[in-house]
Biotite code that builds the C-alpha atoms (Angstrom):
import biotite.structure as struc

atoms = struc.array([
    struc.Atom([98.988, -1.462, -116.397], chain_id="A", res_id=1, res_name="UNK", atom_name="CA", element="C"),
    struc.Atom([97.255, -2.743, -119.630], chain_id="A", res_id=2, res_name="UNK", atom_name="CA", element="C"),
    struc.Atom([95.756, 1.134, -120.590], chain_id="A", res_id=3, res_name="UNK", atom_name="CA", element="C"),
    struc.Atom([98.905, 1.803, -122.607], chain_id="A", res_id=4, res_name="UNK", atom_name="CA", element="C"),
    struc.Atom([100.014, -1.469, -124.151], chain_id="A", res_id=5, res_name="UNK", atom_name="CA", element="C"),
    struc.Atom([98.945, -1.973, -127.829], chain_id="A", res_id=6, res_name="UNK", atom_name="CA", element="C"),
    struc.Atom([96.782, -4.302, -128.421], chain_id="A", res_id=7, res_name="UNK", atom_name="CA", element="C"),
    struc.Atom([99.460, -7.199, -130.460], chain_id="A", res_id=8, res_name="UNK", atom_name="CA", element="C"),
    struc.Atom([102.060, -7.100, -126.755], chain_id="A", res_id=9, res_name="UNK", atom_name="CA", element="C"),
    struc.Atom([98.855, -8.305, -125.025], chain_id="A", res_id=10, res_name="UNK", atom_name="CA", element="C"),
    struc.Atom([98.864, -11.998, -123.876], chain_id="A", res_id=11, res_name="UNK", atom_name="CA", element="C"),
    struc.Atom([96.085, -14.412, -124.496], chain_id="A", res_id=12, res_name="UNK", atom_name="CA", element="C"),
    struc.Atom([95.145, -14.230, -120.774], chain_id="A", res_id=13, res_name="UNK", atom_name="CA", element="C"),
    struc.Atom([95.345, -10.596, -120.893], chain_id="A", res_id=14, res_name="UNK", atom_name="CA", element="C"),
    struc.Atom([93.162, -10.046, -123.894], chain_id="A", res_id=15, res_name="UNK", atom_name="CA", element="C"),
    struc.Atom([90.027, -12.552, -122.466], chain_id="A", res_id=16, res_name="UNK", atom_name="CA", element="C"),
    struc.Atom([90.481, -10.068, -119.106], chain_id="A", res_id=17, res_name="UNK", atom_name="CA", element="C"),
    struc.Atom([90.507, -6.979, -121.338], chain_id="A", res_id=18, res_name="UNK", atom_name="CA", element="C"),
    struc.Atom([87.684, -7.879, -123.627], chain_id="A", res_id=19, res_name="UNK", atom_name="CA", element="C"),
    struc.Atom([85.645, -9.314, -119.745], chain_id="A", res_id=20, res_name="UNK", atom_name="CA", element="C"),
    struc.Atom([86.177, -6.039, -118.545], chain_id="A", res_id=21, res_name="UNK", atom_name="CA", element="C"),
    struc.Atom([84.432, -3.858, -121.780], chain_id="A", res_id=22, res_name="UNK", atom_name="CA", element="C"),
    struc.Atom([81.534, -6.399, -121.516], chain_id="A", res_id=23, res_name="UNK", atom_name="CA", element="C"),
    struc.Atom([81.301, -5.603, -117.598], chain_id="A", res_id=24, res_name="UNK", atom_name="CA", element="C"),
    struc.Atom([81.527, -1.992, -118.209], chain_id="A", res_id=25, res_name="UNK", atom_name="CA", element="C"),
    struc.Atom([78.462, -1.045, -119.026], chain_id="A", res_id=26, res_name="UNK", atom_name="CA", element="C"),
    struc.Atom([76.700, -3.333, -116.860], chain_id="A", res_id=27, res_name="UNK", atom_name="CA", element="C"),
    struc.Atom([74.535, -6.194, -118.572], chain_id="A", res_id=28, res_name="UNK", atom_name="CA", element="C"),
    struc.Atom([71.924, -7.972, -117.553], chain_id="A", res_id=29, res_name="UNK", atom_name="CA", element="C"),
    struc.Atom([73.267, -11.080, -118.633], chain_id="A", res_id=30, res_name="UNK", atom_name="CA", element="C"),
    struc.Atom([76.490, -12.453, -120.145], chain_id="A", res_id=31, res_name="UNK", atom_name="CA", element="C"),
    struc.Atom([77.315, -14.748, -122.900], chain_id="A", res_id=32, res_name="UNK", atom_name="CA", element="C"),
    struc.Atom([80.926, -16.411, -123.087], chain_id="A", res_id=33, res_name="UNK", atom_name="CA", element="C"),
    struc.Atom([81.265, -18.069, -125.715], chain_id="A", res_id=34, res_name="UNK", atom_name="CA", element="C"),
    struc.Atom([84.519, -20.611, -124.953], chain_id="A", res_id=35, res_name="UNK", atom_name="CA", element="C"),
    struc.Atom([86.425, -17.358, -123.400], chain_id="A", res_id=36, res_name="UNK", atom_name="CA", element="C"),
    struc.Atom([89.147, -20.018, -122.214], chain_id="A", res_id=37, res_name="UNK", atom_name="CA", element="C"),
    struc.Atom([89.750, -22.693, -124.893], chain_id="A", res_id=38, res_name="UNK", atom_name="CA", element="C"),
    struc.Atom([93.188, -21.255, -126.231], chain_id="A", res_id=39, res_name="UNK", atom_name="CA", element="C"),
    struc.Atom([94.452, -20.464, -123.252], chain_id="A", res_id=40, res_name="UNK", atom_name="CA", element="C"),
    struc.Atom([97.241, -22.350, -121.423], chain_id="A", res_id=41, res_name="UNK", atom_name="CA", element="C"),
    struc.Atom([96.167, -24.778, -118.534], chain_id="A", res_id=42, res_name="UNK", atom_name="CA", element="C"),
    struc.Atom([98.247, -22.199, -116.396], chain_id="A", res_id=43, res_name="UNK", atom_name="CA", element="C"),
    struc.Atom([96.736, -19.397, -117.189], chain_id="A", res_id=44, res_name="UNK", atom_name="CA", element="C"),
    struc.Atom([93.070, -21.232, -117.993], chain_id="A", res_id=45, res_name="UNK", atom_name="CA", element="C"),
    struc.Atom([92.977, -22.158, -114.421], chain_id="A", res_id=46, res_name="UNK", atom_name="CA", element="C"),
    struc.Atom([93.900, -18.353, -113.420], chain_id="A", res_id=47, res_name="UNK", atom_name="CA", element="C"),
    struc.Atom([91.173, -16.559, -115.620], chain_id="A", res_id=48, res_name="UNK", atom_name="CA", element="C"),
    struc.Atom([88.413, -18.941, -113.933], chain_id="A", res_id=49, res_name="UNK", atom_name="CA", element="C"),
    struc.Atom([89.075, -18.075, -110.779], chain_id="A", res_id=50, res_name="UNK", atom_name="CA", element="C"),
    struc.Atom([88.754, -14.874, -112.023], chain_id="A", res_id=51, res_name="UNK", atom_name="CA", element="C"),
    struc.Atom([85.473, -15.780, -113.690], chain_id="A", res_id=52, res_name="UNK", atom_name="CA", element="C"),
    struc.Atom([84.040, -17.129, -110.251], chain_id="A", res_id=53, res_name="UNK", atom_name="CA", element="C"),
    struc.Atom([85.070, -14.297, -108.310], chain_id="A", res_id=54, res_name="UNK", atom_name="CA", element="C"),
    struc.Atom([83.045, -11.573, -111.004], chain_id="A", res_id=55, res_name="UNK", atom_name="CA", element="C"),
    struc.Atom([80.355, -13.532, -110.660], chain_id="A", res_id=56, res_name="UNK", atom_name="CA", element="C"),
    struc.Atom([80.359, -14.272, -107.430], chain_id="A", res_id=57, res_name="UNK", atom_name="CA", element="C"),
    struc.Atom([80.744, -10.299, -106.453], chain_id="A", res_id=58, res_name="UNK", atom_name="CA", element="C"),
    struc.Atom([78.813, -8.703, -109.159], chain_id="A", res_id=59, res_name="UNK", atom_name="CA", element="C"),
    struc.Atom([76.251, -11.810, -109.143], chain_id="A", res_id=60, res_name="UNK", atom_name="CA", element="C"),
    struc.Atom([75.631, -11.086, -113.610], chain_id="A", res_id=61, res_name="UNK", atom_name="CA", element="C"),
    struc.Atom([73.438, -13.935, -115.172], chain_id="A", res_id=62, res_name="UNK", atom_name="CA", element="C"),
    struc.Atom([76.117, -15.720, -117.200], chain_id="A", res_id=63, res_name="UNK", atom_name="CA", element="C"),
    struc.Atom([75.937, -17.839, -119.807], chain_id="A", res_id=64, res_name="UNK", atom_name="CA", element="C"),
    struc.Atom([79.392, -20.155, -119.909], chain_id="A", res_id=65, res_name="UNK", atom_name="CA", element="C"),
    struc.Atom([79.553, -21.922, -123.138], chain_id="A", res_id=66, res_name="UNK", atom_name="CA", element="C"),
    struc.Atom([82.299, -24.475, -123.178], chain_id="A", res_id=67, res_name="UNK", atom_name="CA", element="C"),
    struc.Atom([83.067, -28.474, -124.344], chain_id="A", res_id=68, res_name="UNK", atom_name="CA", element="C"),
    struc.Atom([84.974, -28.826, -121.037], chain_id="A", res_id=69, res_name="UNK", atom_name="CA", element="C"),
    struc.Atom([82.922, -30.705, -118.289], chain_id="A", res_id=70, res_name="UNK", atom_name="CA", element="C"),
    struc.Atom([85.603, -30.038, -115.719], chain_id="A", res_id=71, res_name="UNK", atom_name="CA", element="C"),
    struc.Atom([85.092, -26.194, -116.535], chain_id="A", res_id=72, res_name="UNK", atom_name="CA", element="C"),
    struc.Atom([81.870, -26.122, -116.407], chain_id="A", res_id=73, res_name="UNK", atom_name="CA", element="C"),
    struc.Atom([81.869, -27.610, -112.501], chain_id="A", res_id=74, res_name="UNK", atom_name="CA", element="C"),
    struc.Atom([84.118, -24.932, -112.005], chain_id="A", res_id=75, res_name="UNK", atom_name="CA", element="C"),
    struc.Atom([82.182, -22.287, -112.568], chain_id="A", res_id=76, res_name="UNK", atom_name="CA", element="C"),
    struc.Atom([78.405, -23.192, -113.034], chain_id="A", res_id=77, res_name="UNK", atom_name="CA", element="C"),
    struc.Atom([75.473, -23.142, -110.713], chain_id="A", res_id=78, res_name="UNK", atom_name="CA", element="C"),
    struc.Atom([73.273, -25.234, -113.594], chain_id="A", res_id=79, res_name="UNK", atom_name="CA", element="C"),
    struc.Atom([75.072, -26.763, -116.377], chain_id="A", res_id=80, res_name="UNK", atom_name="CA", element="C"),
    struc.Atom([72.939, -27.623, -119.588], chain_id="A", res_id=81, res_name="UNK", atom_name="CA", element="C"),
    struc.Atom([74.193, -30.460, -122.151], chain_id="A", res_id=82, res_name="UNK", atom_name="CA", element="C"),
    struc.Atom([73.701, -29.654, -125.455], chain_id="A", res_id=83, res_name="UNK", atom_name="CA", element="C"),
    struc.Atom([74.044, -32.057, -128.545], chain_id="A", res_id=84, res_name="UNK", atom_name="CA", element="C"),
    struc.Atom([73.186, -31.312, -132.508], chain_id="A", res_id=85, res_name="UNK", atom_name="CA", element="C"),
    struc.Atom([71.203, -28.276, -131.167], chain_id="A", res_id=86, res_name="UNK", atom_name="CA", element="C"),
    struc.Atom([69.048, -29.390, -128.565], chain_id="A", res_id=87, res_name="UNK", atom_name="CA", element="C"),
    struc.Atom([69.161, -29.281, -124.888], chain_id="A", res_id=88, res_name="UNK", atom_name="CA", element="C"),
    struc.Atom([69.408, -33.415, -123.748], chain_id="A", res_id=89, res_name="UNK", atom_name="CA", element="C"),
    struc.Atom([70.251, -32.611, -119.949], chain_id="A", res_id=90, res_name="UNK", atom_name="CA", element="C"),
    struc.Atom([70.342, -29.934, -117.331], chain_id="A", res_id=91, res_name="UNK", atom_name="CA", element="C"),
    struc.Atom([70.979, -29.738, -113.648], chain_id="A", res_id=92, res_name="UNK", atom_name="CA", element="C"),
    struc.Atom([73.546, -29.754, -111.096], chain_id="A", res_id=93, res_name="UNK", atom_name="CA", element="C"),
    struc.Atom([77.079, -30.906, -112.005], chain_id="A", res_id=94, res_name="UNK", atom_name="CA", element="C"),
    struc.Atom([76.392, -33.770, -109.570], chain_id="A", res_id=95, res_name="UNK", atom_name="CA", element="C"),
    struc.Atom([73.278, -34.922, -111.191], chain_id="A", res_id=96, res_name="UNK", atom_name="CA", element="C"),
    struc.Atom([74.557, -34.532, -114.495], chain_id="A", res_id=97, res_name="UNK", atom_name="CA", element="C"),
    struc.Atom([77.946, -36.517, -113.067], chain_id="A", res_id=98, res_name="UNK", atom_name="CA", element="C"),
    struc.Atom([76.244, -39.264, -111.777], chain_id="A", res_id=99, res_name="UNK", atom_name="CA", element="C"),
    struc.Atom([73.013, -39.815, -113.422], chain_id="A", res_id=100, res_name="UNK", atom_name="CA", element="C"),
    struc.Atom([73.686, -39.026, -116.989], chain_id="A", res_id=101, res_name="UNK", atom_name="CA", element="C"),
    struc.Atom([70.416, -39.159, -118.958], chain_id="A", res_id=102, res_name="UNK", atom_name="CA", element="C"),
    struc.Atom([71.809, -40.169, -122.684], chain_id="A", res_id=103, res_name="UNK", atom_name="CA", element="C"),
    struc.Atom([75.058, -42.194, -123.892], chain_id="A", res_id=104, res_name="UNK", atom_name="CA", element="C"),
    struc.Atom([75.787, -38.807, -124.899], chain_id="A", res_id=105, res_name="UNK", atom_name="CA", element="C"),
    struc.Atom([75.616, -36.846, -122.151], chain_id="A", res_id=106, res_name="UNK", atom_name="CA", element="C"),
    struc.Atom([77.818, -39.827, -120.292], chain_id="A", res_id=107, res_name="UNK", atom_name="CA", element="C"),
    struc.Atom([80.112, -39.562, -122.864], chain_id="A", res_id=108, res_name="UNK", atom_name="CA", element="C"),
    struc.Atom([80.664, -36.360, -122.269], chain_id="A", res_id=109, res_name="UNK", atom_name="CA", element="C"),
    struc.Atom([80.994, -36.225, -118.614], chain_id="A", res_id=110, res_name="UNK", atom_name="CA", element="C"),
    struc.Atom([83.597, -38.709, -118.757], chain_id="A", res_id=111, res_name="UNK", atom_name="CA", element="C"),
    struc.Atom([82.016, -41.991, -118.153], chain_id="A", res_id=112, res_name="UNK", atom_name="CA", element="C"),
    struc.Atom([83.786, -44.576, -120.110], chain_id="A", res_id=113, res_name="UNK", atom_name="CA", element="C"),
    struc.Atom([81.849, -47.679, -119.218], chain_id="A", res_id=114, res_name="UNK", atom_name="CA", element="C"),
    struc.Atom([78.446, -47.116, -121.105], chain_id="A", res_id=115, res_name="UNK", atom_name="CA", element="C"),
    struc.Atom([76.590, -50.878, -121.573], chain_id="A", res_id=116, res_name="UNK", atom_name="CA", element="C"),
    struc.Atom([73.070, -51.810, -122.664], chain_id="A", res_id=117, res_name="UNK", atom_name="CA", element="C"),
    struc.Atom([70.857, -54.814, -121.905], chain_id="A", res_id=118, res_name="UNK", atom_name="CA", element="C"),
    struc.Atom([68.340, -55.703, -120.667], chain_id="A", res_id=119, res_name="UNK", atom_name="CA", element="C"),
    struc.Atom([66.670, -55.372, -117.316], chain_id="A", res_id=120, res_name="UNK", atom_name="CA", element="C"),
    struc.Atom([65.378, -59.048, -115.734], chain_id="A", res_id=121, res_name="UNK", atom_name="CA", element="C"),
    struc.Atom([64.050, -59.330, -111.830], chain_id="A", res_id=122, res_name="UNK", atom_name="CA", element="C"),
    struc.Atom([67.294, -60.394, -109.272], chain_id="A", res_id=123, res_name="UNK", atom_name="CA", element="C"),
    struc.Atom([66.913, -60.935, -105.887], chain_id="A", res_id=124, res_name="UNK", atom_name="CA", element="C"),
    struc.Atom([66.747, -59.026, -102.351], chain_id="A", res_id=125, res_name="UNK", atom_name="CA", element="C"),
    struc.Atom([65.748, -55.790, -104.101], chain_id="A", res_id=126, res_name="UNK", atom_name="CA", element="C"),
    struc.Atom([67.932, -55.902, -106.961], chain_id="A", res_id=127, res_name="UNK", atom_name="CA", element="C"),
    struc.Atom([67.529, -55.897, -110.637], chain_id="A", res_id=128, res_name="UNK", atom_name="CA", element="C"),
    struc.Atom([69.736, -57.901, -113.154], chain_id="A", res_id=129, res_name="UNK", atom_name="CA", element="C"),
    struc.Atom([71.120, -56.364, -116.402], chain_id="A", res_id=130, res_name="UNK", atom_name="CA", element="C"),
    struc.Atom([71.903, -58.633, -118.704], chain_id="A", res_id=131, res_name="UNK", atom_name="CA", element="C"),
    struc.Atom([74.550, -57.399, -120.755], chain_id="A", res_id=132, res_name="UNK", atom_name="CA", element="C"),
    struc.Atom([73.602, -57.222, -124.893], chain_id="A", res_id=133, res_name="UNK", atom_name="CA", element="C"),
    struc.Atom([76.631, -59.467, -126.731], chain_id="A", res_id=134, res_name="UNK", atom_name="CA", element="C"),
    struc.Atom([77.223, -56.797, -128.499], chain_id="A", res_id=135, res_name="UNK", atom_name="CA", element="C"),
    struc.Atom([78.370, -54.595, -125.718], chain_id="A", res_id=136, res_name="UNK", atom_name="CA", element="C"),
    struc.Atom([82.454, -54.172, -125.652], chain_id="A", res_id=137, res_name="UNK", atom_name="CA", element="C"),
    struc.Atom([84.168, -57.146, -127.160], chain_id="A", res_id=138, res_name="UNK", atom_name="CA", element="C"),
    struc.Atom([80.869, -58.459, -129.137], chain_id="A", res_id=139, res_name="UNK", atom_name="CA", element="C"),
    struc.Atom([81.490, -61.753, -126.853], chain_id="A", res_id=140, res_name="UNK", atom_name="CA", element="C"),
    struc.Atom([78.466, -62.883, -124.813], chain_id="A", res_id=141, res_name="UNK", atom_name="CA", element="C"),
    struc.Atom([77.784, -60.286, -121.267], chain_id="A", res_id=142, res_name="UNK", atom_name="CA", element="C"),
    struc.Atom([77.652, -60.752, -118.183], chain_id="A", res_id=143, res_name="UNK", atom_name="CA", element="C"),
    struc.Atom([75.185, -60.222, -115.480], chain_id="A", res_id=144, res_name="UNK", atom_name="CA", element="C"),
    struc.Atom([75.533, -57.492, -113.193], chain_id="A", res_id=145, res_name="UNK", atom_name="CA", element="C"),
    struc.Atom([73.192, -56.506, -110.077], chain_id="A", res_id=146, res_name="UNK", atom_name="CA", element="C"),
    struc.Atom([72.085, -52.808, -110.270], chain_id="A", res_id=147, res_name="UNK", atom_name="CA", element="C"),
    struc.Atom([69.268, -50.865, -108.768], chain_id="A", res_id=148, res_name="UNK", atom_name="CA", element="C"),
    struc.Atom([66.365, -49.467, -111.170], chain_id="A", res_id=149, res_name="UNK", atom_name="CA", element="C"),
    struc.Atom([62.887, -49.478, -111.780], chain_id="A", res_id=150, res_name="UNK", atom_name="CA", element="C"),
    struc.Atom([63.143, -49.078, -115.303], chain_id="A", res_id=151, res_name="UNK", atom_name="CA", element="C"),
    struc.Atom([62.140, -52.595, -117.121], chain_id="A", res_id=152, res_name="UNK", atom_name="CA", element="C"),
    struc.Atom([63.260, -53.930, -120.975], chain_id="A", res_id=153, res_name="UNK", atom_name="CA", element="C"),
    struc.Atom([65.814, -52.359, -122.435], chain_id="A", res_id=154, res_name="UNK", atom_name="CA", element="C"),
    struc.Atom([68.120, -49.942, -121.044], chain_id="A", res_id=155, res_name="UNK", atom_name="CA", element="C"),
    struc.Atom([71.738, -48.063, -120.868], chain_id="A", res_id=156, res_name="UNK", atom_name="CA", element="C"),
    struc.Atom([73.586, -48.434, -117.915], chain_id="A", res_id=157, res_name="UNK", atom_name="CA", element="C"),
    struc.Atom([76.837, -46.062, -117.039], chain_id="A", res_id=158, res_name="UNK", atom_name="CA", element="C"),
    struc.Atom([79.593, -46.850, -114.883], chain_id="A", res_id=159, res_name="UNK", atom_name="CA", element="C"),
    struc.Atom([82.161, -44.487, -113.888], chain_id="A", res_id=160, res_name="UNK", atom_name="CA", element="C"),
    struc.Atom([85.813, -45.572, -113.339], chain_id="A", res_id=161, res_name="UNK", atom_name="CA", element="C"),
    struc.Atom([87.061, -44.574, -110.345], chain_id="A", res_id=162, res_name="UNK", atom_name="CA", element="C"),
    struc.Atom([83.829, -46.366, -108.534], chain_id="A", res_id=163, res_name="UNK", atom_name="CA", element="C"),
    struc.Atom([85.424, -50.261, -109.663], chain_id="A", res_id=164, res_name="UNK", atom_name="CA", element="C"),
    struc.Atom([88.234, -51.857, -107.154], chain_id="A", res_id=165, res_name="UNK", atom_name="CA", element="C"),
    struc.Atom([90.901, -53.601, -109.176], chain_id="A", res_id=166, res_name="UNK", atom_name="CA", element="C"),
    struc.Atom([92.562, -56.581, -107.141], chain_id="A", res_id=167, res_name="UNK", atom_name="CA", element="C"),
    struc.Atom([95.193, -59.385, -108.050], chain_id="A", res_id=168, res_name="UNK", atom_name="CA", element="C"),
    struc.Atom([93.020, -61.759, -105.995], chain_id="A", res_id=169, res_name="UNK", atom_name="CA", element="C"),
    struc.Atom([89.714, -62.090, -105.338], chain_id="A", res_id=170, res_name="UNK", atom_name="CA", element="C"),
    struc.Atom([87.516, -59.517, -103.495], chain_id="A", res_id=171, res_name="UNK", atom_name="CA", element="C"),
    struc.Atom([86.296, -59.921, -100.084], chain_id="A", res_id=172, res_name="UNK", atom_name="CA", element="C"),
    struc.Atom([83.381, -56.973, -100.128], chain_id="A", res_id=173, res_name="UNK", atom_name="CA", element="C"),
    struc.Atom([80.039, -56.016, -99.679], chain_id="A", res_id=174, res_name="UNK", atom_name="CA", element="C"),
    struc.Atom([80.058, -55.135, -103.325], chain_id="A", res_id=175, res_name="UNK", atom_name="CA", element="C"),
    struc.Atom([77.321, -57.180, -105.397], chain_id="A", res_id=176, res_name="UNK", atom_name="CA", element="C"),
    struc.Atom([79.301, -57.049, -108.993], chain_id="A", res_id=177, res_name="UNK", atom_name="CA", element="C"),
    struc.Atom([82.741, -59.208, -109.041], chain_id="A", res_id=178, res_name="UNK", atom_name="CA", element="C"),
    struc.Atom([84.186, -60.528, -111.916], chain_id="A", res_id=179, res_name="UNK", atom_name="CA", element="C"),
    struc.Atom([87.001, -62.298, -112.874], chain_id="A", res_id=180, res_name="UNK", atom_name="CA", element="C"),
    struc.Atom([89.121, -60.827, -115.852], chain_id="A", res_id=181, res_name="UNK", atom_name="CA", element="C"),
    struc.Atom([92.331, -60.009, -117.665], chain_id="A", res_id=182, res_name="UNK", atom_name="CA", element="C"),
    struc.Atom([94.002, -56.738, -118.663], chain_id="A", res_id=183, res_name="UNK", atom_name="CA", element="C"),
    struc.Atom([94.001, -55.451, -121.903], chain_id="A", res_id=184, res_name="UNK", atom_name="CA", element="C"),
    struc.Atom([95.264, -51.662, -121.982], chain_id="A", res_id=185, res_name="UNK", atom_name="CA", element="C"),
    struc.Atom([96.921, -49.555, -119.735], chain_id="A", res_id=186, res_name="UNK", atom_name="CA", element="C"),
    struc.Atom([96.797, -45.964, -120.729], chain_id="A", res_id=187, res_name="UNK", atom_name="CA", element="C"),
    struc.Atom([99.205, -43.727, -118.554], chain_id="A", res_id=188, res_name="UNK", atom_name="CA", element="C"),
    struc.Atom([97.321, -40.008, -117.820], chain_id="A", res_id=189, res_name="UNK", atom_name="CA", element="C"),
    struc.Atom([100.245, -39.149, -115.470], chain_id="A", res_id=190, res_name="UNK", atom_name="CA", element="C"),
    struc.Atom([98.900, -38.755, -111.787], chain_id="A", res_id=191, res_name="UNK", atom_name="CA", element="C"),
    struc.Atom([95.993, -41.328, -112.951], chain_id="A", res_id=192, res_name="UNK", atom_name="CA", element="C"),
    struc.Atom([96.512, -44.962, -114.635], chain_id="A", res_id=193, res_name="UNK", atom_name="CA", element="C"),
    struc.Atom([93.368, -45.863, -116.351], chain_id="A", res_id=194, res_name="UNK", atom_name="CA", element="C"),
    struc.Atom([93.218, -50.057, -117.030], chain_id="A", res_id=195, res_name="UNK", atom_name="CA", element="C"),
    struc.Atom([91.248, -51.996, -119.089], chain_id="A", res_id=196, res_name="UNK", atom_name="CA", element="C"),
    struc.Atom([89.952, -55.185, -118.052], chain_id="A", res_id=197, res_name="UNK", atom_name="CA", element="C"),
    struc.Atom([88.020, -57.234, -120.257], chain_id="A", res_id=198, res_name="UNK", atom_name="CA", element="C"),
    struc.Atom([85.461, -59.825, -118.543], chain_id="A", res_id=199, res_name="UNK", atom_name="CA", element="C"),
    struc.Atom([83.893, -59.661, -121.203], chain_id="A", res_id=200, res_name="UNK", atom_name="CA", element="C"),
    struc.Atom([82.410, -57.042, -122.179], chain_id="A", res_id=201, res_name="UNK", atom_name="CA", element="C"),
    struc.Atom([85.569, -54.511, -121.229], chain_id="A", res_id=202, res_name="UNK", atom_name="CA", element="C"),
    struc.Atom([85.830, -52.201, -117.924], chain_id="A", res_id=203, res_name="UNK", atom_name="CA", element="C"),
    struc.Atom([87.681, -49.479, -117.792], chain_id="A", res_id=204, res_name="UNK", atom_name="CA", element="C"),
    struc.Atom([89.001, -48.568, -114.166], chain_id="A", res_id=205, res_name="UNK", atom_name="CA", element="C"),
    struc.Atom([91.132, -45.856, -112.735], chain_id="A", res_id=206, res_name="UNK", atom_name="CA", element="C"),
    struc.Atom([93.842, -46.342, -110.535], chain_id="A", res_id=207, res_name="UNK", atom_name="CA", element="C"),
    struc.Atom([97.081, -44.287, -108.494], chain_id="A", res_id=208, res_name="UNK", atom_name="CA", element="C"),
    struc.Atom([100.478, -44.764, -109.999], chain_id="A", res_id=209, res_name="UNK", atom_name="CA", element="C"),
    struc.Atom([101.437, -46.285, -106.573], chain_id="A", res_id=210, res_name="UNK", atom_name="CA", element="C"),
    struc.Atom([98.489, -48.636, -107.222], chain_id="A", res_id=211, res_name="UNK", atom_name="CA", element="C"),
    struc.Atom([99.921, -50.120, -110.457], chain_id="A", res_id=212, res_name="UNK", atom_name="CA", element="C"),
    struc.Atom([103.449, -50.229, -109.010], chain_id="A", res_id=213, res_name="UNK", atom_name="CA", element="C"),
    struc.Atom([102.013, -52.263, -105.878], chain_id="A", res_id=214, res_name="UNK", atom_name="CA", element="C"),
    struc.Atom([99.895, -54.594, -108.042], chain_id="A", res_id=215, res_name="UNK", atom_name="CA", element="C"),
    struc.Atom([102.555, -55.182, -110.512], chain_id="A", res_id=216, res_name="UNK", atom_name="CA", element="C"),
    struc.Atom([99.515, -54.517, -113.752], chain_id="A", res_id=217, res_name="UNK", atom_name="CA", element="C"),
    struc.Atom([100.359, -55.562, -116.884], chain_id="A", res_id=218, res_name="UNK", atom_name="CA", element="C"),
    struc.Atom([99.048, -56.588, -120.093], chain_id="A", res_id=219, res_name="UNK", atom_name="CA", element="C"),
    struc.Atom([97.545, -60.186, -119.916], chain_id="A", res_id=220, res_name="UNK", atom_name="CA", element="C"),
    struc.Atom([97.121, -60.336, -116.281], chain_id="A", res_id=221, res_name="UNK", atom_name="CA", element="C"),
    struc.Atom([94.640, -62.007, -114.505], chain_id="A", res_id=222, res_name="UNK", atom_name="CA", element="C"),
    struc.Atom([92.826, -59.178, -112.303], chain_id="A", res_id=223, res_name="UNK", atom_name="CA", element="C"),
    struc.Atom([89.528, -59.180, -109.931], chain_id="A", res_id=224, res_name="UNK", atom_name="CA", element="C"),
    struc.Atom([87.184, -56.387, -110.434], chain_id="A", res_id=225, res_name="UNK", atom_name="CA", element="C"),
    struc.Atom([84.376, -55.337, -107.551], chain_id="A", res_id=226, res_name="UNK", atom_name="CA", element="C"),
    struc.Atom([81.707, -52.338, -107.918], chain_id="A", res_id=227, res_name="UNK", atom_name="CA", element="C"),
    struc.Atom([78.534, -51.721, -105.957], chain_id="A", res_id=228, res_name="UNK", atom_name="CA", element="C"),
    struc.Atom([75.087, -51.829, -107.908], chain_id="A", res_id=229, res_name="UNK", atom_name="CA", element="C"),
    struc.Atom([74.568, -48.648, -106.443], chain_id="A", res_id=230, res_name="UNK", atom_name="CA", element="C"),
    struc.Atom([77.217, -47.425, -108.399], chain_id="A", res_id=231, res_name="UNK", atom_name="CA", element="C"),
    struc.Atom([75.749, -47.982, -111.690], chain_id="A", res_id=232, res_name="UNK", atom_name="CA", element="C"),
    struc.Atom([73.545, -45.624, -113.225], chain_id="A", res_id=233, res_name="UNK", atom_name="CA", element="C"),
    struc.Atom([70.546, -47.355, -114.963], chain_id="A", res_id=234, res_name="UNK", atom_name="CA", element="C"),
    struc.Atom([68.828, -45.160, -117.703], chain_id="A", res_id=235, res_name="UNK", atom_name="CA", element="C"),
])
């Protein structure tokens, strides 16, 4: 139905599957988009890569995806490749990118918003201590959190949100990590509440909606956070 419109009555969805189509046509070896869906709707962005998948998928073309969305790039790649100033810092699967960023950068990127450094001292039964540098978050003095590494000296350690437990009273878990703090932002993503709590240095945690109604958060509030050392990523 698109042979006989002209070119300007086109949509922006309608052009990217127009101009996929003349690239398919003759059959390449391999494909470079180059951010095909950035000014697209989310509507219609979410459409067009599940259009994306399904080429692939049946015509099985090398494709290159270029994009600065991390949730797009899970979408649709087998391998995803982080690049910063020019040069390749990470690739792998989304999950090991995900989870085990190998830069500040590359955590940055993925969405991590709990990126400390310290230093890593011996603990006990098979854990390591990071000791958090003062100037981490607030610039007030760190604190000490169990995590699991080899690595010695200095280090980076990423934590993602969604794996801390926010609590009006103290935690009763198997998690090694709980701290004592107070709330200092609450930034409203609609489905997801994402709450800062400052121990120091300051966590950022995600929580439901339902979860802020039920816990009654608020600035200034005295809060209990738990993670496992499992859960952060030492690097």
């Amino acid at each position: 139905h698109l042979l006989h419109r002209r070119p300007g009555t086109l949509s922006g969805g309608e052009q990217q599957r127009v101009a996929l189509a003349r690239a398919l046509v003759i059959e390449p070896r391999l494909l470079l988009l180059d951010e095909p869906l950035s000014a697209l709707d989310p509507e219609m962005r979410e459409g067009l890569q599940r259009e994306l998948a399904r080429v692939h998928r049946e015509l099985g073309t090398t494709t290159i995806h270029v994009t600065h969305d991390f949730e797009e790039a899970v979408a649709l790649g087998d391998r995803i490749g982080v690049v910063n100033e020019g040069q390749v810092v990470q690739v792998g699967s989304a999950e090991d990118i995900f989870r085990k960023p190998a830069s500040e950068f590359v955590a940055r990127f993925v969405g991590v918003r709990n990126v400390f450094r310290g230093e890593i001292r011996p603990g006990e039964e098979g854990y390591q201590v990071l000791c958090l540098d003062p100037s981490t978050g607030s610039g007030q003095r760190g604190v000490e959190m169990a995590v699991v590494t080899r690595l010695t000296g200095q280090a980076h350690a990423s934590l993602r949100p969604e794996d801390i437990i926010v609590s009006r009273e103290p935690l009763r878990s198997s998690a090694r990590n709980s701290f004592r703090g107070h709330v200092v932002d609450i930034a409203d993503r609609g489905r997801l509440i994402y709450v800062t709590v400052r121990v120091p240095p300051d966590f950022t945690c995600v929580i439901t909606r339902r979860s802020l109604e039920e816990m009654g958060l608020r600035k200034g509030l005295e809060v209990y956070i738990a993670f496992k050392a499992s859960a952060v990523h030492v690097f």
